[in-house]
Z-matrix of the N, CA and C atoms (Angstrom, degrees):
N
C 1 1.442
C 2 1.524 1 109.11
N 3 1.463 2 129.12 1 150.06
C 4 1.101 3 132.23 2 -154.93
C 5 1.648 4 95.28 3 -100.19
N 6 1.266 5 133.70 4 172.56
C 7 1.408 6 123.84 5 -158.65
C 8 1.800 7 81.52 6 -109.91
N 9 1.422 8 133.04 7 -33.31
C 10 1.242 9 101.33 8 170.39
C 11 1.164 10 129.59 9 -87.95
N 12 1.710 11 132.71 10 38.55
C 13 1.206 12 141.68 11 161.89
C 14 1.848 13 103.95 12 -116.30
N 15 1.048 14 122.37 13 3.14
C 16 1.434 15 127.59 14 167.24
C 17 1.639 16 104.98 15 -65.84
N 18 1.849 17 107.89 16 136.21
C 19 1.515 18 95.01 17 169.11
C 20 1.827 19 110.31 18 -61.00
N 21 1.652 20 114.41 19 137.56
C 22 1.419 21 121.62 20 165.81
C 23 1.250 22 113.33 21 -66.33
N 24 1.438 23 114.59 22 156.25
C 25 1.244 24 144.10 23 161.10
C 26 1.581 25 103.79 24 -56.82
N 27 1.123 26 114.24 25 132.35
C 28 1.743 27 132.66 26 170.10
C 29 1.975 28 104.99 27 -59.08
N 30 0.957 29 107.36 28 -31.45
C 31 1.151 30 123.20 29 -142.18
C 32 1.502 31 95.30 30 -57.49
N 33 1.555 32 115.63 31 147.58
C 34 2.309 33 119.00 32 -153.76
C 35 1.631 34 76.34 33 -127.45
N 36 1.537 35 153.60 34 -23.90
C 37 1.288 36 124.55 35 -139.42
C 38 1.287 37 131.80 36 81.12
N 39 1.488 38 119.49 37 8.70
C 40 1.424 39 118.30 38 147.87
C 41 1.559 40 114.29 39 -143.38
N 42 1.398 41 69.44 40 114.19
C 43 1.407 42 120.83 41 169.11
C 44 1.330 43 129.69 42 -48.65
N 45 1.461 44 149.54 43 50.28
C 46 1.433 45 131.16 44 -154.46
C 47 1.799 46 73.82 45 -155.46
N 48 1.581 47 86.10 46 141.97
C 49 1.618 48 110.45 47 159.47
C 50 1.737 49 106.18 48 -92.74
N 51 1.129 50 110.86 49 155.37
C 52 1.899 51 112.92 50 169.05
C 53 1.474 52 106.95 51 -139.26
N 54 0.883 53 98.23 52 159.31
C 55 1.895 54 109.48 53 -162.88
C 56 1.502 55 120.83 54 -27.55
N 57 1.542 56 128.02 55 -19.46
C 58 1.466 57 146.38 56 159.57
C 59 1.054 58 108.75 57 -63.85
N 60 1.389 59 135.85 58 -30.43
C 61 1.507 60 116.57 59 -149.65
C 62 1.472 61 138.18 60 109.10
N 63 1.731 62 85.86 61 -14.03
C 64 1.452 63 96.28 62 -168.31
C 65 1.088 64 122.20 63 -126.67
N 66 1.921 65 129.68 64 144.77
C 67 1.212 66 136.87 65 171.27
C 68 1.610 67 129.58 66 -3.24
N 69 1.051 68 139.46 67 47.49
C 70 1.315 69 115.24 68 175.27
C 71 2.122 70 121.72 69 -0.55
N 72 1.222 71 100.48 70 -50.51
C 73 1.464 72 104.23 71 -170.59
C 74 1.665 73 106.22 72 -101.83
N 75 1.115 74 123.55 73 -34.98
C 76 1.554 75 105.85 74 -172.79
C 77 1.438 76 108.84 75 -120.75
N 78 1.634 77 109.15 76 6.10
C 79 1.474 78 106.59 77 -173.69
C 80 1.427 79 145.39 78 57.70
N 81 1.011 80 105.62 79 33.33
C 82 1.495 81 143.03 80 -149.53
C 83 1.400 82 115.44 81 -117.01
N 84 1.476 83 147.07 82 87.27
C 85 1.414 84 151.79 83 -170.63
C 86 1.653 85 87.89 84 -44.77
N 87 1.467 86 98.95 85 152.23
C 88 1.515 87 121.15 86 164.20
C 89 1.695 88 131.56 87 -44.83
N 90 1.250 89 83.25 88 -41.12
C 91 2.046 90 123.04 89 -178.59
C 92 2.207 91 83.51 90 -90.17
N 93 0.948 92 149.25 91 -59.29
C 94 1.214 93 122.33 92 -168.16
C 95 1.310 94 109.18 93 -75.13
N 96 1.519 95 135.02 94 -34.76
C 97 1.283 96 156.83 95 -175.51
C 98 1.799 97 105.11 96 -56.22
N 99 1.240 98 105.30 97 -37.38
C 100 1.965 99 119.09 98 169.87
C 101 1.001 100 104.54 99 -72.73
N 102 1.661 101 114.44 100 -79.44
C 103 1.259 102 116.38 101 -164.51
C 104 1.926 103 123.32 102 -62.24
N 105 1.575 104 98.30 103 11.43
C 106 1.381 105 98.75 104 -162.84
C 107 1.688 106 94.37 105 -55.80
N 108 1.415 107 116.66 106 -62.23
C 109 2.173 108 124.62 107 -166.69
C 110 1.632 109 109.06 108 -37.91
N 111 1.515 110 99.35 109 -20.01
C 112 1.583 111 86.61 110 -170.48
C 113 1.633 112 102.49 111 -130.80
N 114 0.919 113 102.73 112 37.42
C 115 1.588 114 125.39 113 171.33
C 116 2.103 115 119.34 114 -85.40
N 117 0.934 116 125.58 115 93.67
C 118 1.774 117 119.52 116 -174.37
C 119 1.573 118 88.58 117 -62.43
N 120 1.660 119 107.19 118 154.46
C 121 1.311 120 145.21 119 -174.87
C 122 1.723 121 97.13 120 -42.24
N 123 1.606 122 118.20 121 -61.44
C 124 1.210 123 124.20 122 178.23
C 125 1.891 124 116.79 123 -41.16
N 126 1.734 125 103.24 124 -46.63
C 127 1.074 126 97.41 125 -177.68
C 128 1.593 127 135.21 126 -68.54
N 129 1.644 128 82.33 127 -38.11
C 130 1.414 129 97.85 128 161.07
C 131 1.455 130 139.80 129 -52.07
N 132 1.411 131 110.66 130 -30.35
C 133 1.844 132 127.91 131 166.56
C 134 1.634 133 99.72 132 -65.48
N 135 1.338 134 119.85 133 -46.26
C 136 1.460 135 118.24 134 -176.99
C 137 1.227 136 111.81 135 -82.43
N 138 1.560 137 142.58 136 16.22
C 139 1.023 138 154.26 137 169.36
C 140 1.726 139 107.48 138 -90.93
N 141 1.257 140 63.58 139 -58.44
C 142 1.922 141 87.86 140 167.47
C 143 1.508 142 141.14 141 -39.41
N 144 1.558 143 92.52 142 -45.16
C 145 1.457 144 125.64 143 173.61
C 146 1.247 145 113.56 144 -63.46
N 147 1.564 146 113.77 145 -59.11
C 148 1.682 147 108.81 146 167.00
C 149 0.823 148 132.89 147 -83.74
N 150 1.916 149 131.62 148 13.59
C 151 1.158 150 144.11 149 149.84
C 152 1.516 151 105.36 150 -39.11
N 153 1.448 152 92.64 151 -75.02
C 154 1.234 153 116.08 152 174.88
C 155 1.746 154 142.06 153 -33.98
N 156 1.006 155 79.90 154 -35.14
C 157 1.552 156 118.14 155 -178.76
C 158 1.754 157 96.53 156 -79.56
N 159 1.471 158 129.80 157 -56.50
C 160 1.122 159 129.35 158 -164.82
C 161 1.670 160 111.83 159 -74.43
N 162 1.359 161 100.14 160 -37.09
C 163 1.488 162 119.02 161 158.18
C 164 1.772 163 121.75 162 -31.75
N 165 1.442 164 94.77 163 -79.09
C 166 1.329 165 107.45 164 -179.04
C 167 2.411 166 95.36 165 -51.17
N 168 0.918 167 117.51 166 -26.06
C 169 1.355 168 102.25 167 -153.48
C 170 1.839 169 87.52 168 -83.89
N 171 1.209 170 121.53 169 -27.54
C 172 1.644 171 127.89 170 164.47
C 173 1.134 172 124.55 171 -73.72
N 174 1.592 173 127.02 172 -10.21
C 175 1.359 174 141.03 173 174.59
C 176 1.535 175 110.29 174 96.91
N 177 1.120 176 118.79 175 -13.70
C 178 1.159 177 116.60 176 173.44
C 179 1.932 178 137.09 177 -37.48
């Protein structure tokens, strides 16, 4: 698979953890934010999912 048909990284350029663990900018735990390079496509959608999920709980 070609690396630009891989699901992308969320990731906007800011960078900051906050008292959870998580991304200021892409919402993303520290531990998902590493393991993102060696993450398969599947995992990555379910990474995704509770991005999302953490989002909606900030209003985003």
């Amino acid at each position: 698979m070609r690396r630009q048909d891989r699901v992308q990284s969320p990731c906007v350029s800011i960078c900051a953890l906050d008292e959870q663990d998580q991304c200021i900018g892409c919402h993303r735990t520290s531990d998902e934010i590493m393991s993102w390079p060696i993450l398969t496509d599947e995992e990555r959608r379910e990474v995704l999912k509770l991005v999302a999920l953490r989002e909606e709980k900030v209003g985003i």
